[in-house]
C-alpha positions in Angstrom: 57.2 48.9 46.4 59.5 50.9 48.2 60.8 54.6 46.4 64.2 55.2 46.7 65.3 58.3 44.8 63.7 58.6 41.8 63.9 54.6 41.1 61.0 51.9 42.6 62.5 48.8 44.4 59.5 46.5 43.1 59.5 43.2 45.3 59.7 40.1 43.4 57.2 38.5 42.0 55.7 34.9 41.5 54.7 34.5 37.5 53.2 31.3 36.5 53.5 30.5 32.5 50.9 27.9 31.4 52.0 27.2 27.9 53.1 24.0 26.1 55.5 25.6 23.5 59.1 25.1 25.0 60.7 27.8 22.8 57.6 30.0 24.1 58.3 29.4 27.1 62.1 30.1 27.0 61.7 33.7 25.0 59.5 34.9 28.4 62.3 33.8 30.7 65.1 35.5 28.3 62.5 38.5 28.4 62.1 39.2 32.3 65.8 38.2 32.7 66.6 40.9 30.8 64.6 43.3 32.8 65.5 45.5 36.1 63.0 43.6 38.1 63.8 40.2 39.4 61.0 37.7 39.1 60.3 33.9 40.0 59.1 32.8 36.5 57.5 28.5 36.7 55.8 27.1 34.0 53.8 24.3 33.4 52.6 22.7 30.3 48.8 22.2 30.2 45.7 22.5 32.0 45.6 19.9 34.3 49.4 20.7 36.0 48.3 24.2 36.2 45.2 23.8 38.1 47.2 21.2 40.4 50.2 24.1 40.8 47.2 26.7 41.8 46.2 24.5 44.2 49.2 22.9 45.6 48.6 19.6 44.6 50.5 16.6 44.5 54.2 17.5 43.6 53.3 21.1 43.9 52.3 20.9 47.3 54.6 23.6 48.6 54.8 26.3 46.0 54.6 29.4 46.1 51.2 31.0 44.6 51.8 33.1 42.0 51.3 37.0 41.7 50.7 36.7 37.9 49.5 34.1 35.5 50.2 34.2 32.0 47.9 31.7 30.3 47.6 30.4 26.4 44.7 29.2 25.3 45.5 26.0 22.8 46.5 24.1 25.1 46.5 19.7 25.3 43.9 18.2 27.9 42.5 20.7 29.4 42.8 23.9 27.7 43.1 27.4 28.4 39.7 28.2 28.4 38.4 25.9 30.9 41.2 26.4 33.1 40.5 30.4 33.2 36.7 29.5 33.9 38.3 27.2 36.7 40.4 29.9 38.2 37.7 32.7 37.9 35.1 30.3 39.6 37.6 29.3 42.2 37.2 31.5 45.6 40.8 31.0 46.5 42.3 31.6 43.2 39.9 34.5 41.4 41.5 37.1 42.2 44.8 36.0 40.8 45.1 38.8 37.6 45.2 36.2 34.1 47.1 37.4 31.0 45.7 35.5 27.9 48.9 35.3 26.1 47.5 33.1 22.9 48.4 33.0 18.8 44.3 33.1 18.5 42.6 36.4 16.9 39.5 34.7 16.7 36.9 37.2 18.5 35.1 34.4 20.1 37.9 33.2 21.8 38.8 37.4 23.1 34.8 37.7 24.1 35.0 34.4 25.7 38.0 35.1 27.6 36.7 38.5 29.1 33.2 36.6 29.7 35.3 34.4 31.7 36.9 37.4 33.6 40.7 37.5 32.2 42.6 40.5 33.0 43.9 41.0 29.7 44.1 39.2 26.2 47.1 39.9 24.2 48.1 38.0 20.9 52.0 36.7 20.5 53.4 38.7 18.0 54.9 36.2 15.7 57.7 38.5 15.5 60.7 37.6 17.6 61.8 41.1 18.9 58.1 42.3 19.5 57.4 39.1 21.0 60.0 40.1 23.8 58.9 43.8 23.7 55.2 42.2 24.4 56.3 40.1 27.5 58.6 43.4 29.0 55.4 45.3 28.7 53.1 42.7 30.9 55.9 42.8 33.2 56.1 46.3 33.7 52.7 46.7 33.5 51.6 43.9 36.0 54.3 44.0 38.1 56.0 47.3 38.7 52.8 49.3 37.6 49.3 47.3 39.1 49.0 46.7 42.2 48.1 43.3 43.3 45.8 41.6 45.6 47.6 39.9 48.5 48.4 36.2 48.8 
C-alpha cells in the first residue's frame, strides 16, 4: 500500500471464487466492480478446477496465484470442505487466507471449517443488497485492511 494524502493506493489483488452458482458468481464481480479498489476476480466451478488453478495445472498452467480465495462449501465433485483441507495441508498453498462464503448455518460445517484452518466463515445473506454489502466488506477487509503473505 502506498499513502497518498489521506487516501491508500491498495495494489491489486488476485481473488479466486470457487463457487458453482453463476448468478453467485456474477453478484461478487458486480460487487468489487463497484468498489475503489481494482481487483483481478477468476472463478472456477468445483473442487477439482480449483485445486488444478492453485496449482497451475493443465490449462491453468500460467495463472496468477491468488491473494484471496473465496470458497463455498456445497459444491459438485469435490466439495468445499475437502478442498480447504487440501489447501491447508498443502505447503505451497496454506498460507493463502480462505473465506468460507457458503448458504450452510449448520455448526458442524463452521467448526469443521475452522478445524480445517479457514480464515473466515461467513453465510450469503439471501438478501440481494446485503449480499453485495457482504462481498464489499471481505474486500475491504482482506484486501485494503489485512495484510497478506507474499506470493
Amino acid at each position: 500500500m502506498v499513502a497518498i494524502g489521506e487516501y491508500v493506493q491498495v495494489q491489486p489483488a488476485e481473488i479466486l471464487v470457487v463457487e458453482d452458482n453463476p448468478g453467485d458468481v456474477r453478484l461478487m464481480r458486480e460487487a468489487l466492480r463497484e468498489s475503489k479498489i481494482i481487483n483481478q476476480l477468476r472463478a472456477v466451478s468445483d473442487g477439482q478446477e480449483a485445486l488444478a488453478f492453485l496449482r497451475k495445472q493443465g490449462r491453468y498452467a500460467h495463472v496468477t496465484r491468488p491473494d484471496l480465495i473465496l470458497l463455498d462449501l456445497n459444491l459438485p465433485g469435490k466439495d468445499g470442505r475437502e478442498v480447504l483441507s487440501e489447501i491447508k495441508a498443502d505447503p505451497d498453498l496454506r498460507r493463502i487466507p480462505v473465506v468460507i462464503v457458503t448458504s450452510s448455518k449448520a455448526e458442524e460445517d463452521i467448526l469443521r471449517s475452522y478445524d480445517h484452518h479457514a480464515n473466515c466463515y461467513i453465510t450469503k445473506p439471501l438478501d440481494l443488497e446485503k449480499f453485495v454489502e457482504v462481498v464489499q466488506a471481505i474486500q475491504d477487509f482482506w484486501i485494503s485492511i489485512v495484510k497478506l503473505p507474499p506470493k
